[in-house]
TORPA-4810 file (N, C-alpha, C, O; in nm, 3 decimals):
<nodes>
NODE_1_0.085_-0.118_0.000_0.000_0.000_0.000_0.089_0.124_0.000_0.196_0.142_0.058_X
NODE_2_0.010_0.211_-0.087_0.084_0.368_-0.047_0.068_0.453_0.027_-0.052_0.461_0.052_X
NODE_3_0.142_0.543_0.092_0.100_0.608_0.170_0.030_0.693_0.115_0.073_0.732_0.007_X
NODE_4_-0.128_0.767_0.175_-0.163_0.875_0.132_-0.111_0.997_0.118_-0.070_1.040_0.226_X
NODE_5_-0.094_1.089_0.004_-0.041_1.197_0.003_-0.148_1.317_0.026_-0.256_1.350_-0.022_X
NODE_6_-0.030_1.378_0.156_-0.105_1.465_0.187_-0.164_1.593_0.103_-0.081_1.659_0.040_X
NODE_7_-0.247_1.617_0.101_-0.307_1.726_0.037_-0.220_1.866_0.115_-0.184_1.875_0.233_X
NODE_8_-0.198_1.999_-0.035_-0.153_2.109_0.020_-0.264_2.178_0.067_-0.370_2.170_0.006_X
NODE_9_-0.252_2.243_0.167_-0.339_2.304_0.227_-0.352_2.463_0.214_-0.296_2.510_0.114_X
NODE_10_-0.394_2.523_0.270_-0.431_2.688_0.228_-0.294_2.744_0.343_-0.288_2.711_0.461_X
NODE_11_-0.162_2.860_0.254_-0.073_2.855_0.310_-0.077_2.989_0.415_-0.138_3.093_0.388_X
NODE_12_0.003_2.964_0.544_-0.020_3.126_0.610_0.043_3.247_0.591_0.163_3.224_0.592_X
NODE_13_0.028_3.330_0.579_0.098_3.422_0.525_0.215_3.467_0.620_0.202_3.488_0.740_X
NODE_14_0.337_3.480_0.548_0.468_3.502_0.654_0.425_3.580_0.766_0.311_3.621_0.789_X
NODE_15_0.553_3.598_0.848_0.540_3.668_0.985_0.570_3.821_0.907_0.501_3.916_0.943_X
NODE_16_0.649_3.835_0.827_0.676_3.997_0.853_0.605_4.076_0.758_0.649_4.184_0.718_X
NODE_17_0.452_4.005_0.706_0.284_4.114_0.653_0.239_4.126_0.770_0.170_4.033_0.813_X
NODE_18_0.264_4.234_0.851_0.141_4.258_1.004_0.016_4.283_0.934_-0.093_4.250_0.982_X
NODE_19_0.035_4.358_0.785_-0.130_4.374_0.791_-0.190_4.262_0.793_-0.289_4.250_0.864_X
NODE_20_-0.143_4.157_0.715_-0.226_4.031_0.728_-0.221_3.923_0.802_-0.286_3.818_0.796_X
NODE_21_-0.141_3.955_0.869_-0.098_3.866_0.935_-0.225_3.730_0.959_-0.202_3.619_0.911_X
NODE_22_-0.280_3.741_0.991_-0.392_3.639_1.051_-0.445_3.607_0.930_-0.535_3.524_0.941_X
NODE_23_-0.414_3.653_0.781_-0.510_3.608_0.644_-0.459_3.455_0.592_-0.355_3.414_0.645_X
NODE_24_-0.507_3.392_0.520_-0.473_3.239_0.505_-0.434_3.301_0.343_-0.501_3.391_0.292_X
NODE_25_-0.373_3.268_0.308_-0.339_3.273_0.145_-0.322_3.114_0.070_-0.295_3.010_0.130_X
NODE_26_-0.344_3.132_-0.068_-0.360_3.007_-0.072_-0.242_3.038_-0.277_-0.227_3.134_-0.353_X
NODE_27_-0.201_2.917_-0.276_-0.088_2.888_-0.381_-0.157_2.915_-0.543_-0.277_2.912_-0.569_X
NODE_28_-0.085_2.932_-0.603_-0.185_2.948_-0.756_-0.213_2.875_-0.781_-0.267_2.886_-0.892_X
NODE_29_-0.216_2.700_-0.713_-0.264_2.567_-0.744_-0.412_2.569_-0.742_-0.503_2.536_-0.818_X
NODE_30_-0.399_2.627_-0.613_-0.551_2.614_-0.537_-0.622_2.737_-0.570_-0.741_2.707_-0.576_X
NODE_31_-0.609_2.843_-0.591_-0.662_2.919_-0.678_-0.712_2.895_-0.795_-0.831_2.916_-0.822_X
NODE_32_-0.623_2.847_-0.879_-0.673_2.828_-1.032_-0.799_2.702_-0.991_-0.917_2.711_-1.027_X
NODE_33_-0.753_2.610_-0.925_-0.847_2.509_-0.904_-1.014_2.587_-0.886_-1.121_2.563_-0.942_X
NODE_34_-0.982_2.671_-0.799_-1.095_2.732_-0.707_-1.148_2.831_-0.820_-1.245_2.895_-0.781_X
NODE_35_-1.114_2.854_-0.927_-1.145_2.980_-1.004_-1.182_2.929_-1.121_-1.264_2.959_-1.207_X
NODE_36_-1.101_2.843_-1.104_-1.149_2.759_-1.272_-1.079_2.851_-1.381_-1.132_2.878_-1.488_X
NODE_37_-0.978_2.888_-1.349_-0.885_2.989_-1.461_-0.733_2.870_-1.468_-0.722_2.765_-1.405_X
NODE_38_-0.655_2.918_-1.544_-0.504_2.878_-1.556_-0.401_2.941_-1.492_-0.403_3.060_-1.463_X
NODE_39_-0.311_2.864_-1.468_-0.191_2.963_-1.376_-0.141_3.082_-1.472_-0.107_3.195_-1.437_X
NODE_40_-0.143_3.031_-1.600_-0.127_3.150_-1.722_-0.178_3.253_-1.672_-0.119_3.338_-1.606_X
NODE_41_-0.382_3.249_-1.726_-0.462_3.338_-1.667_-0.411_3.483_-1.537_-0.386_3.603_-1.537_X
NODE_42_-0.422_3.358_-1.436_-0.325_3.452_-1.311_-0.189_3.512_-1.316_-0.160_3.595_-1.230_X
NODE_43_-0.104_3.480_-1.403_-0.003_3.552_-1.456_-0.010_3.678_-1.524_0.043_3.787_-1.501_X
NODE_44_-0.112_3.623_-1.640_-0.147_3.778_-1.760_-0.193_3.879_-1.659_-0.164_3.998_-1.667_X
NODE_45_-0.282_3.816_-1.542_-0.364_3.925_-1.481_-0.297_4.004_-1.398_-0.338_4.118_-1.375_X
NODE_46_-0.169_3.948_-1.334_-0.077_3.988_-1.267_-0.068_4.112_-1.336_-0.102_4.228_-1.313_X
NODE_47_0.018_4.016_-1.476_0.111_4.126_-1.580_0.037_4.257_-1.560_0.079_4.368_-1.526_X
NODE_48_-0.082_4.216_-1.589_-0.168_4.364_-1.635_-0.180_4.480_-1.539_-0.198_4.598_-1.567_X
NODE_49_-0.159_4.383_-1.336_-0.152_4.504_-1.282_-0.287_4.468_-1.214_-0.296_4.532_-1.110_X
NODE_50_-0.389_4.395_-1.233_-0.495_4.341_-1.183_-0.526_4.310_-1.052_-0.627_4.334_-0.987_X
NODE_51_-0.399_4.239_-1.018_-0.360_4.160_-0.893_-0.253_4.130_-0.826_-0.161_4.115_-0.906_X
NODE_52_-0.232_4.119_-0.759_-0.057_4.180_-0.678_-0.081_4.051_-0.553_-0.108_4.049_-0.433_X
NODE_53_-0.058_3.971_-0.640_-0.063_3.825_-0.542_0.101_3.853_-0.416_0.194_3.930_-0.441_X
NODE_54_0.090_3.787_-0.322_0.212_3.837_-0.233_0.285_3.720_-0.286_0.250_3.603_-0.299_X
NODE_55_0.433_3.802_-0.323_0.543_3.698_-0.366_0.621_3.652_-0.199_0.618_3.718_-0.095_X
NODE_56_0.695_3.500_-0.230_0.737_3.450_-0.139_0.883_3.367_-0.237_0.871_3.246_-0.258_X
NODE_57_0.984_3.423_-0.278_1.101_3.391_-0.373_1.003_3.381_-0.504_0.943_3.464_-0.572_X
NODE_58_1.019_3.239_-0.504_0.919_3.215_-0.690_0.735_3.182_-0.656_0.652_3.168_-0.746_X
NODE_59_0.709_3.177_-0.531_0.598_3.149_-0.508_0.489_3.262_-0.519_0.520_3.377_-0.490_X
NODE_60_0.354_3.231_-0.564_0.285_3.357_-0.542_0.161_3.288_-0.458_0.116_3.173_-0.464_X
NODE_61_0.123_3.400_-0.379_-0.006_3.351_-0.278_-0.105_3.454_-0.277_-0.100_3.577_-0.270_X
NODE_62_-0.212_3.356_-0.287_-0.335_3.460_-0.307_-0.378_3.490_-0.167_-0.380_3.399_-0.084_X
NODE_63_-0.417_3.628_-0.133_-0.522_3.617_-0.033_-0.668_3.680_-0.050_-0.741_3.685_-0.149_X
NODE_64_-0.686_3.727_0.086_-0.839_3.832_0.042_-0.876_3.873_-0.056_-0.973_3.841_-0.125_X
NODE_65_-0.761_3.984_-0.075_-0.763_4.107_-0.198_-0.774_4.058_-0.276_-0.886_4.061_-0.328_X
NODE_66_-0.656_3.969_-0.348_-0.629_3.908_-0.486_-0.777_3.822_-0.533_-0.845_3.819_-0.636_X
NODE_67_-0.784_3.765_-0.414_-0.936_3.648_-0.469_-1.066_3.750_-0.496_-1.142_3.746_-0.593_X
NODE_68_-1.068_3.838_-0.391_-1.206_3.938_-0.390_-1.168_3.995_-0.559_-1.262_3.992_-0.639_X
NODE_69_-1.052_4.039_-0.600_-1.030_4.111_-0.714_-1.047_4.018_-0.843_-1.124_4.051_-0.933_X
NODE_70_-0.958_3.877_-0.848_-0.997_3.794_-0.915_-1.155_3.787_-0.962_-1.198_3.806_-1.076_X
NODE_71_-1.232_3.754_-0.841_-1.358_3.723_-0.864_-1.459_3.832_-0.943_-1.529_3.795_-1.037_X
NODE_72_-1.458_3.983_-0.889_-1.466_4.088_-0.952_-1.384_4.077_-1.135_-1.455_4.109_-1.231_X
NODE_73_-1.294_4.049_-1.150_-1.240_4.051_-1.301_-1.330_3.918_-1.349_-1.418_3.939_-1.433_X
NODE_74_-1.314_3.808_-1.308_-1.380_3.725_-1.395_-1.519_3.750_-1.423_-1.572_3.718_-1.529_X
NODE_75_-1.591_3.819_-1.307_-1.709_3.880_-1.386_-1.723_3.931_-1.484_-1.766_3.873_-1.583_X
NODE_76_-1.688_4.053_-1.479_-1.604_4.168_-1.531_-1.629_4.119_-1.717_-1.696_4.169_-1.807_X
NODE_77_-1.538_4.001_-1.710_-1.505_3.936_-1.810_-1.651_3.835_-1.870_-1.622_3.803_-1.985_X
NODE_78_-1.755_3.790_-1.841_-1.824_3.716_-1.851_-1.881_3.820_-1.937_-1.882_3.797_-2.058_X
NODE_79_-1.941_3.959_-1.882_-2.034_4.038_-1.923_-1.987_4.122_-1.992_-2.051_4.223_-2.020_X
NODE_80_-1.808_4.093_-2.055_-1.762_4.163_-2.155_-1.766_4.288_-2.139_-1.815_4.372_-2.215_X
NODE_81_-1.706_4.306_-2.028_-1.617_4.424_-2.028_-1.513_4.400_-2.055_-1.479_4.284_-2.029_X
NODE_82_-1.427_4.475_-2.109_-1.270_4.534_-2.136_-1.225_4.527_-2.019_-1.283_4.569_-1.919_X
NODE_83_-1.038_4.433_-2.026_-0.976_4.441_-1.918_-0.937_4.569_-1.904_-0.877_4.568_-1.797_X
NODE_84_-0.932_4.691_-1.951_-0.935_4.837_-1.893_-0.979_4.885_-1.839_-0.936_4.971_-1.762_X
NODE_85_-1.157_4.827_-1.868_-1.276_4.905_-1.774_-1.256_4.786_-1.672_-1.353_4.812_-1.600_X
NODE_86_-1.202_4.678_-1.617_-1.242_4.651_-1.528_-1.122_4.706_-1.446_-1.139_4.720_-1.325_X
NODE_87_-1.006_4.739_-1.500_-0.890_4.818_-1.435_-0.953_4.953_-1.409_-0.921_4.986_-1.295_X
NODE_88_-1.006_5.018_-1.449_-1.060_5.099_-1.451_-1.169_5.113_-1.322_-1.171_5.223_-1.267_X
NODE_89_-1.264_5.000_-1.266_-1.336_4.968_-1.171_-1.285_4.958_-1.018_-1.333_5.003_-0.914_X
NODE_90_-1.159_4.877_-1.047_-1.102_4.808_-0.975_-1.016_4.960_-0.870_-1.014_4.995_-0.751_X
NODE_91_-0.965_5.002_-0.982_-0.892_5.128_-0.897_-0.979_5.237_-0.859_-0.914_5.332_-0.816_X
NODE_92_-1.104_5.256_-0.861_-1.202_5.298_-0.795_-1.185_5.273_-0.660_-1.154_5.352_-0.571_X
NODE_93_-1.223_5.084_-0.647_-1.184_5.093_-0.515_-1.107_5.194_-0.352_-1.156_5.227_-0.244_X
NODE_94_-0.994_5.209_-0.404_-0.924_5.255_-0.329_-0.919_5.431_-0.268_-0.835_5.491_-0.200_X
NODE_95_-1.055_5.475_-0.333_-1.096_5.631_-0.291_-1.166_5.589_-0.206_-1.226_5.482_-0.202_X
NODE_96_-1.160_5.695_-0.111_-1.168_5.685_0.045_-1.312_5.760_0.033_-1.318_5.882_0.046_X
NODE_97_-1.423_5.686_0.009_-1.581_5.773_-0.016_-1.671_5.662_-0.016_-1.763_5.664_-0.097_X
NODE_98_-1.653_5.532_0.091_-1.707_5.409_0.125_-1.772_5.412_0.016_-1.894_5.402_0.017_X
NODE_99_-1.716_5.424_-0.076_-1.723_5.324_-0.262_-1.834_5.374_-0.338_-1.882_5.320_-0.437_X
NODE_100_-1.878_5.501_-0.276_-1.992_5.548_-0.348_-1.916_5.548_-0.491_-1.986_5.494_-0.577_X
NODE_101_-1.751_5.610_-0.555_-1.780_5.668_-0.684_-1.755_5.549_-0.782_-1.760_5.540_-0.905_X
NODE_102_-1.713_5.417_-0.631_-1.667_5.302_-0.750_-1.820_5.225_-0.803_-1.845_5.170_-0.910_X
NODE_103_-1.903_5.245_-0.687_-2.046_5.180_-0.741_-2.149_5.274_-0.860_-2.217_5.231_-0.954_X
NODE_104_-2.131_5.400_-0.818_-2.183_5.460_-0.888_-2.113_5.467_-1.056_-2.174_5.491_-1.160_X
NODE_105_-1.981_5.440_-1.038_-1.920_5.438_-1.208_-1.968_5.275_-1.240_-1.968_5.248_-1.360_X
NODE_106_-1.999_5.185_-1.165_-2.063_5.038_-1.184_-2.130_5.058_-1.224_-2.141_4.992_-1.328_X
NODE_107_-2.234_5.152_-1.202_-2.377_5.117_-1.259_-2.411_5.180_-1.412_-2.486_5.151_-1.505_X
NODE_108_-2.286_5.304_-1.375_-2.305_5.356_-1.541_-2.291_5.249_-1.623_-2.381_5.203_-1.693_X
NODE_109_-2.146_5.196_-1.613_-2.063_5.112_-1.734_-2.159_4.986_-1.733_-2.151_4.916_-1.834_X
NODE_110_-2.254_4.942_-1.629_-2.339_4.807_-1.656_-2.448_4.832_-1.743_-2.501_4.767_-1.833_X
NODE_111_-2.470_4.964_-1.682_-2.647_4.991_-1.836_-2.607_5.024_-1.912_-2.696_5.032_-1.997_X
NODE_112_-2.443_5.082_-1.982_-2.448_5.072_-2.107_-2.386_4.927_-2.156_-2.435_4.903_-2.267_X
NODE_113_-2.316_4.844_-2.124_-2.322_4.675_-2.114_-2.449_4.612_-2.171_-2.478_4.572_-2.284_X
NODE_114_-2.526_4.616_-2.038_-2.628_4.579_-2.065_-2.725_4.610_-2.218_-2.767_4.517_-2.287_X
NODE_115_-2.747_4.756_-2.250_-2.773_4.820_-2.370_-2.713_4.751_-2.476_-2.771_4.687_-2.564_X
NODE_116_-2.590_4.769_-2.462_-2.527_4.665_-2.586_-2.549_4.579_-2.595_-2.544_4.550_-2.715_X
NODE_117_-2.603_4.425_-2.485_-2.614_4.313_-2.488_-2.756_4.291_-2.516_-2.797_4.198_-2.586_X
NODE_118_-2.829_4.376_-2.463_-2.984_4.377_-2.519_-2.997_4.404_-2.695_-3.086_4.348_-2.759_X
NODE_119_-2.913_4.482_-2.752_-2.871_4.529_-2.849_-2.842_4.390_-2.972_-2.910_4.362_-3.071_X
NODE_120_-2.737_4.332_-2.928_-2.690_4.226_-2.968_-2.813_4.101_-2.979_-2.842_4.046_-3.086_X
NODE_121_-2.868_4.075_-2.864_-2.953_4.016_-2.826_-3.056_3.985_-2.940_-3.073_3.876_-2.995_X
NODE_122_-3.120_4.102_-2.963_-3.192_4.154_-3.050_-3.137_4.077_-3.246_-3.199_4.012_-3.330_X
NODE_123_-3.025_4.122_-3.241_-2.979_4.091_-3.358_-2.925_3.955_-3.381_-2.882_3.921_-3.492_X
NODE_124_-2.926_3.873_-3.275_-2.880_3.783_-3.290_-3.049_3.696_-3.341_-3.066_3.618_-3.435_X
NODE_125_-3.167_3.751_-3.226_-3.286_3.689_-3.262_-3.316_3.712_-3.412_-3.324_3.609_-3.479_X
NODE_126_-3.333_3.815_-3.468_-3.324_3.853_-3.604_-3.265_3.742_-3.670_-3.329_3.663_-3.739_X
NODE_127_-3.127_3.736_-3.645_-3.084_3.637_-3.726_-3.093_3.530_-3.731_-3.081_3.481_-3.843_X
NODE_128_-3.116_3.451_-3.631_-3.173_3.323_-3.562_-3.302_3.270_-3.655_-3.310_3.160_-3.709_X
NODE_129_-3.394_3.371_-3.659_-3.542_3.345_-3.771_-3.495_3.372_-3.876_-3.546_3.320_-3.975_X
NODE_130_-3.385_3.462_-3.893_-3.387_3.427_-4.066_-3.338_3.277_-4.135_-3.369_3.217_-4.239_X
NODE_131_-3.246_3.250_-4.021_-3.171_3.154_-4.025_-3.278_2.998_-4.092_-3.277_2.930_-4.195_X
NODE_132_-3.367_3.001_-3.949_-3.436_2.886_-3.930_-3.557_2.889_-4.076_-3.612_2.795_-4.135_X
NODE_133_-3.564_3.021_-4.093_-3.650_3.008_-4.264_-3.567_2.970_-4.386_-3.614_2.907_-4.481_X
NODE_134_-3.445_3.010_-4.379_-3.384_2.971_-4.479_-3.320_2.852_-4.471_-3.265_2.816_-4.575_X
NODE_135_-3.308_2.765_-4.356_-3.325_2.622_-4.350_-3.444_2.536_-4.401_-3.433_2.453_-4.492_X
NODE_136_-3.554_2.562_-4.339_-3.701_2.547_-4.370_-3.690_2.528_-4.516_-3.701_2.420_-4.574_X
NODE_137_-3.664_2.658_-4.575_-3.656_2.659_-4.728_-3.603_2.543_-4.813_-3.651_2.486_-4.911_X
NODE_138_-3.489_2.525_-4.745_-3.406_2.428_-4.794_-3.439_2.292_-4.767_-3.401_2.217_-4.857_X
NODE_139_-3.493_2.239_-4.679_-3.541_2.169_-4.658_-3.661_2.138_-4.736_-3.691_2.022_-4.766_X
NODE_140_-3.703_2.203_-4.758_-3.850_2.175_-4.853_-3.836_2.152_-4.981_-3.908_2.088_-5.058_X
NODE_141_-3.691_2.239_-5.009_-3.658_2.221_-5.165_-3.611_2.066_-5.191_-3.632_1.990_-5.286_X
NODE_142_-3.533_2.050_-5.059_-3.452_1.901_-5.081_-3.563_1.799_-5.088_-3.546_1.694_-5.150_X
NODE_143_-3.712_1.834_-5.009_-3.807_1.724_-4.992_-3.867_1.746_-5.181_-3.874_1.673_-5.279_X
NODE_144_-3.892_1.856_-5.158_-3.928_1.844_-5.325_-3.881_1.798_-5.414_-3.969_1.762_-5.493_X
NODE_145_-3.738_1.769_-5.465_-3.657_1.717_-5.548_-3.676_1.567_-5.507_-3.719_1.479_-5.581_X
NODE_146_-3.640_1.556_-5.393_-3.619_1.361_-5.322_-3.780_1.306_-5.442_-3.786_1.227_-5.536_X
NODE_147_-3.867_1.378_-5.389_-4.006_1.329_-5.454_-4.028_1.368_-5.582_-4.124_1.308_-5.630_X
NODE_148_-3.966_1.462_-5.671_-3.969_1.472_-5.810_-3.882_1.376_-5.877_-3.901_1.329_-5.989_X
NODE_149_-3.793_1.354_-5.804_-3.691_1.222_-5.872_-3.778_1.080_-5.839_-3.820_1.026_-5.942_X
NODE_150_-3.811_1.010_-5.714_-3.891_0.935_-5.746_-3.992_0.896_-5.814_-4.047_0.787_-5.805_X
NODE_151_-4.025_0.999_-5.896_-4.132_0.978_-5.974_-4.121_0.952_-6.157_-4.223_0.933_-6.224_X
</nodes>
């Protein structure tokens, strides 16, 4: 028999972050796992300035921030925003006006989102029925021929 291998666990953050001291951070293993992204992913997002995972030599560890921010971008990203506007969101955050100007610039940039996606929406139904008639069509032509040749 083998021994079971232990599972990595969620790592603590060194002694010399007092701010966080007490935060659990966890490895880009268990992140990506937990996010359903790639260690790539968490790299580019780094690159971009997104997320400022705490380095430990070559290691990077997520905590609070990084995951709360992560989670915020992958939205972000679902509903097709631009990684600018969500850089753009993100550094809102950090004005000291208990987030009125970061929620209030949220709600702009979501109804015009939204507008566009209703927009799209629209045109995609459009195309969808034209679609399914000019299948129809074809279909009828192919039934017509199948039965003009049998005859």
């Amino acid at each position: 028999m083998f021994p079971a291998e232990k599972q990595p666990g969620p790592l603590p953050v060194p002694e010399t972050d007092q701010d966080t001291a007490d935060e659990v951070l966890h490895s880009i293993g268990e992140t990506c796992a937990e996010f359903g992204v790639t260690a790539r992913a968490l790299r580019f997002y780094e690159a971009k300035e997104l997320i400022a995972p705490l380095r430990v030599g070559q290691k990077r560890l997520y905590g609070r921030r990084c995951r709360a921010r992560l989670t915020l971008i992958l939205r972000g990203r679902r509903f097709g925003f631009s990684l600018e506007q969500i850089r753009q969101l993100l550094g809102l955050y950090d004005i000291d006006d208990g987030r009125a100007t970061q929620l209030a610039r949220v709600c702009e940039m979501a109804e015009e989102r939204l507008e566009a996606m209703e927009a799209q929406r629209s045109e995609l139904d459009t195309a969808i029925a034209e679609l399914r008639g000019q299948l129809a069509a074809v279909r009828s032509t192919l039934k017509d021929g199948r039965a003009a040749a049998a005859e």
